[in-house]
C-alpha positions, -999 to 999 in steps of 0.1 A, spaced: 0 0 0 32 28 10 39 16 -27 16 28 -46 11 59 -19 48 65 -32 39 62 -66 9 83 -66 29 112 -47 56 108 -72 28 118 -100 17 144 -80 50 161 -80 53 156 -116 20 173 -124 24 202 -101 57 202 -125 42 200 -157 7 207 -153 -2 212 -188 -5 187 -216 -24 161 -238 -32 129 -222 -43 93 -239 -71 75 -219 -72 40 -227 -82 5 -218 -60 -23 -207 -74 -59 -216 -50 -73 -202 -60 -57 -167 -99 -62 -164 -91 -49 -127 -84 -14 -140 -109 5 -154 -89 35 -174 -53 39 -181 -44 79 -185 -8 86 -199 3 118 -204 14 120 -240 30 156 -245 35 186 -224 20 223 -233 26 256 -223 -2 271 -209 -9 288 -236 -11 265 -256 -35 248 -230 -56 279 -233 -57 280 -266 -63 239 -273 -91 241 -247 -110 277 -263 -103 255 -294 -127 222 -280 -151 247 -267 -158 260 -304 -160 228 -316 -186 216 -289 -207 244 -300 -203 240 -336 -213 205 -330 -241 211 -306 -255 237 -326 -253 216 -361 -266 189 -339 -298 208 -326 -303 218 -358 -309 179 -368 -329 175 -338 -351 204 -349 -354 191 -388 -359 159 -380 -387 169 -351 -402 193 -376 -408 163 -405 -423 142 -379 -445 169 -373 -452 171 -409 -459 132 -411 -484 133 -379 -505 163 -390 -508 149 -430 -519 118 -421 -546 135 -391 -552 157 -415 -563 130 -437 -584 112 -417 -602 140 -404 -610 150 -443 -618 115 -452 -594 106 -477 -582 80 -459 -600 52 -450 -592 28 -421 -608 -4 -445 -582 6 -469 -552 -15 -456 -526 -8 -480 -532 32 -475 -529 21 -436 -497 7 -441 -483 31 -461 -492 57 -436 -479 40 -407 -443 32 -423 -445 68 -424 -445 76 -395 -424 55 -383 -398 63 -406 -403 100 -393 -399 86 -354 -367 66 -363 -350 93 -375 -358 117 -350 -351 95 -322 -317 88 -341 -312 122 -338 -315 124 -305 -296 95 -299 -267 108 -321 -264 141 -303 -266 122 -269 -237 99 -282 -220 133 -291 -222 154 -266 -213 133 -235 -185 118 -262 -170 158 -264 -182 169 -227 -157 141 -217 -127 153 -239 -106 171 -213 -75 192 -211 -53 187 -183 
């Protein structure tokens, strides 16, 4: 245990050191114990940190904002597909005997919910990916 105490103060000293740099966080299969490996890759000024880091915050926003605007397109055509087809029903030119018109109606729709929810999905996947990028 006074091991890896050492060991861990030893890194301590090093990053009060060199606080600034690029690190790789990877997986060891070897080691199923350990859950992430971090290993400092390069070292930085700290401007350069400043700048790298103002540089990931752009490019979450470009990404968020590109990303809501999917979310919004794709929200807007299943809004599109819902009201046509009530809108069709409620004018009577579809009828609920008519099984093929059915059909087509409802692969519609569900084309329209499959690709907003993938949407969603995508700008889940990337925002927690990017909001767990990290400078140190």
């Amino acid at each position: 245990m006074s091991e890896r105490s050492a060991e861990m103060d030893a890194q301590d000293a090093r990053a009060d050191v060199d606080p600034y740099g690029a690190i790789l966080i990877h997986n060891v299969p070897e080691r199923p114990d350990i859950a992430a490996v971090f290993a400092k890759i390069c070292s930085f000024t700290e401007e350069d940190n400043t700048r790298y880091a103002e540089a990931h915050d752009r490019l979450r926003r470009m990404i968020d904002s590109e990303l809501s605007q999917h979310i919004s397109d794709e929200g807007e055509r299943l809004c599109d597909v819902l009201i046509g087809v009530l809108t069709e029903l409620r004018d009577r030119q579809l009828s609920l005997n008519d099984f093929d018109a059915v059909d087509e109606r409802r692969r519609r729709i569900r084309s329209a919910l499959i690709s907003f929810t993938a949407a969603l999905q995508i700008h889940e996947y990337q925002t927690v990916g990017l909001s767990e990028l990290r400078w140190i």
